[in-house]
C-alpha positions in Angstrom: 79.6 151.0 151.3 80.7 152.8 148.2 78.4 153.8 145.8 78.2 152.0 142.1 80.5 153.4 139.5 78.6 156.0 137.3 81.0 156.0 134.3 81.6 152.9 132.1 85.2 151.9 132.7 84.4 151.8 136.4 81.2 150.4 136.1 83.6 147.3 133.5 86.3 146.9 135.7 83.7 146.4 138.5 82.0 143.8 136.7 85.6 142.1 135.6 85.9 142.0 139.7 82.5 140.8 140.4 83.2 138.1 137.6 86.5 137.3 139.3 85.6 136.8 142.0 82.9 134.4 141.5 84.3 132.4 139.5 87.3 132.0 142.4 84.4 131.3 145.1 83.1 128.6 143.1 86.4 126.5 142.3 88.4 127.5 145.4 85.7 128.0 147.7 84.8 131.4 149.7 87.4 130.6 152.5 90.6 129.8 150.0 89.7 132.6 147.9 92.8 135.2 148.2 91.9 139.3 146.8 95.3 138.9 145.5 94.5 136.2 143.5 90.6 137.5 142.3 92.4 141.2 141.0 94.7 139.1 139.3 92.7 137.4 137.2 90.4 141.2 136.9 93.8 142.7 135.8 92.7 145.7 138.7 94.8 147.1 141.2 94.6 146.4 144.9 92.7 149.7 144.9 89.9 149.1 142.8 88.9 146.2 144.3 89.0 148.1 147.6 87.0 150.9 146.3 84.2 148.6 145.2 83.5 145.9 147.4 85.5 146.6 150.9 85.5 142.9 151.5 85.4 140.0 149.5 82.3 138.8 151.2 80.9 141.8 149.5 80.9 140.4 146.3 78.2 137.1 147.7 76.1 140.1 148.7 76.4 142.0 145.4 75.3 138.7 144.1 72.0 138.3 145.9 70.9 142.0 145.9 71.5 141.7 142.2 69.3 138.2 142.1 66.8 140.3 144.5 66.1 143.0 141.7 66.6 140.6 138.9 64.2 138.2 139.8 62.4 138.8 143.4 61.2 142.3 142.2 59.7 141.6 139.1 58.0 138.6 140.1 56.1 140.4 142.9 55.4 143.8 140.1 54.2 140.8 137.6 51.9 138.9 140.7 50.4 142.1 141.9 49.8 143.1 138.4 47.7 140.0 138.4 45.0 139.8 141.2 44.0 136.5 140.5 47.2 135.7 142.5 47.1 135.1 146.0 49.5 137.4 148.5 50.5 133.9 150.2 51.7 132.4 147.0 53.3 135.6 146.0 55.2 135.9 149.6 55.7 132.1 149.0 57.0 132.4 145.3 58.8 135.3 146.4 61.0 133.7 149.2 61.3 130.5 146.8 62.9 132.5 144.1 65.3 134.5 146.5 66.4 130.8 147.7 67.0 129.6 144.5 70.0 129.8 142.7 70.3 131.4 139.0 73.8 132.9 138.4 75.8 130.6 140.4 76.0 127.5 141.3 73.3 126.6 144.7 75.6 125.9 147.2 77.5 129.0 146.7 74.1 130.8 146.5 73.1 129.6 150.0 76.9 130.5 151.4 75.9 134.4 149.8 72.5 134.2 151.2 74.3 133.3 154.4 76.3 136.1 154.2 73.0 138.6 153.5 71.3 137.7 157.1 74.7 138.2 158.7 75.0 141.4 157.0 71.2 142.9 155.9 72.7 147.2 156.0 75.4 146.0 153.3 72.4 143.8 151.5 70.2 147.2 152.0 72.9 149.6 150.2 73.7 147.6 147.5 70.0 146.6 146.7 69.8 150.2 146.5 66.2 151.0 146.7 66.1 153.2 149.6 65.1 150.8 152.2 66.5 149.7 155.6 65.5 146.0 154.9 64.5 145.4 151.1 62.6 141.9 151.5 61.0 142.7 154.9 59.9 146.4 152.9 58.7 144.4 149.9 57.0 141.8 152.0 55.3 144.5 153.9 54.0 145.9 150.8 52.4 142.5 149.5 50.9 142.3 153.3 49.5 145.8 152.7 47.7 145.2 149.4 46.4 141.6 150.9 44.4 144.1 153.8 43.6 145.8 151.0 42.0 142.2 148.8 40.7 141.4 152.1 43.0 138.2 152.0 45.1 139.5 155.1 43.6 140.2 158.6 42.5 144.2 158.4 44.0 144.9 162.2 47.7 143.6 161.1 50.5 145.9 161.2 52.1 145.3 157.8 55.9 146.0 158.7 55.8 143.8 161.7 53.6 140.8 160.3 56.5 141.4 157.3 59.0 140.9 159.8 57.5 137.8 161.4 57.0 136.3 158.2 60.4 136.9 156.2 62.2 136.1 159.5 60.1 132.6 160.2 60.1 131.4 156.7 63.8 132.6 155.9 65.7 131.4 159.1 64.9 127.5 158.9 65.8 127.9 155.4 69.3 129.6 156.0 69.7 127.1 158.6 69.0 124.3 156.2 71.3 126.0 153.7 73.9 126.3 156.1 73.8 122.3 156.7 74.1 121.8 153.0 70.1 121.1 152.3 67.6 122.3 150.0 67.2 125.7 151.5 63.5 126.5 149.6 62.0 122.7 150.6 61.1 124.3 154.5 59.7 127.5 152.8 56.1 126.3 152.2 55.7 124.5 155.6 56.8 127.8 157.5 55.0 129.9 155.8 51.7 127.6 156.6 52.4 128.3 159.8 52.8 131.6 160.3 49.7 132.5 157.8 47.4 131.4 160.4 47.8 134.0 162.6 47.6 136.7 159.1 45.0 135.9 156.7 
């Protein structure tokens, strides 16, 4: 994946792209959505688009890593600040939020989250934090501090119960995405589940 532009006419014509593009996935859907037509309305060569997202699935992914460090990461910094606030209602709000759409309209939110579990390395480098798997890494991290408040089971591997719960919360609520449902609806049922067996 390329890197972000540094200087500001890359970094504009990369948003005029990004804007572009959405705005064709949202009235001519992802599928009938032609490059030629989204550099078109950026006024960018063939080039540029190239050189920023590879493919033009790439932009649904720039979308959510954005929402990720827009909204997901600063809603965990604000709960952990607080520690009146459970780590299950954080890792609950958390998920919630990711699943809910802000800059876009919801069903092309769930089609881009879609896109994210078929492609977490691409999510990964554009999230840009440094970690293999952003939301497993931050849900580890809420699991670590919930040892550390006693509310999580002392014995639990952080990463892995992170793993378990991001992937059994998450995938019923791709899948119900997918169908065209409510993906955050199955979100608080999973995660009642699979707390069970962590706190």
């Amino acid at each position: 994946m390329p890197a972000p532009p540094k200087q500001a006419r890359g970094v504009e014509k990369r948003e005029r792209l990004y804007a572009a593009a959405l705005a064709r996935f949202e009235r001519d859907g992802i599928s009938e959505t032609r490059v030629e037509d989204v550099i078109a309305d950026a006024g960018v060569s063939w080039a540029t688009f190239f050189r920023y997202f590879p493919r033009k699935e790439d932009v649904l992914i720039e979308a959510i890593a954005r929402h990720f460090r827009q909204h997901a990461m600063p809603l965990v910094e604000k709960a952990r600040a607080d520690r009146r606030t459970r780590v299950r209602k954080t890792v609950g709000r958390l998920l919630v939020a990711l699943l809910t759409a802000d800059e876009m309209a919801q069903p092309l939110h769930n089609q881009a989250f879609i896109e994210v579990f078929s492609n977490p390395a691409r999510f990964a480098v554009m999230v840009g934090n440094g970690h293999p798997a952003p939301l497993i890494g931050l849900v580890a991290e809420l699991l670590d501090e919930g040892r550390r408040r006693g509310e999580v089971s002392p014995g639990l591997d952080p990463g892995f119960a992170a793993l378990t719960v991001t992937a059994g919360a998450m995938f019923p609520a791709v899948q119900a995405a997918a169908a065209g449902a409510e993906p955050a609806v199955s979100i608080g049922p999973a995660l009642d589940l699979l707390w069970s067996g962590i706190g």
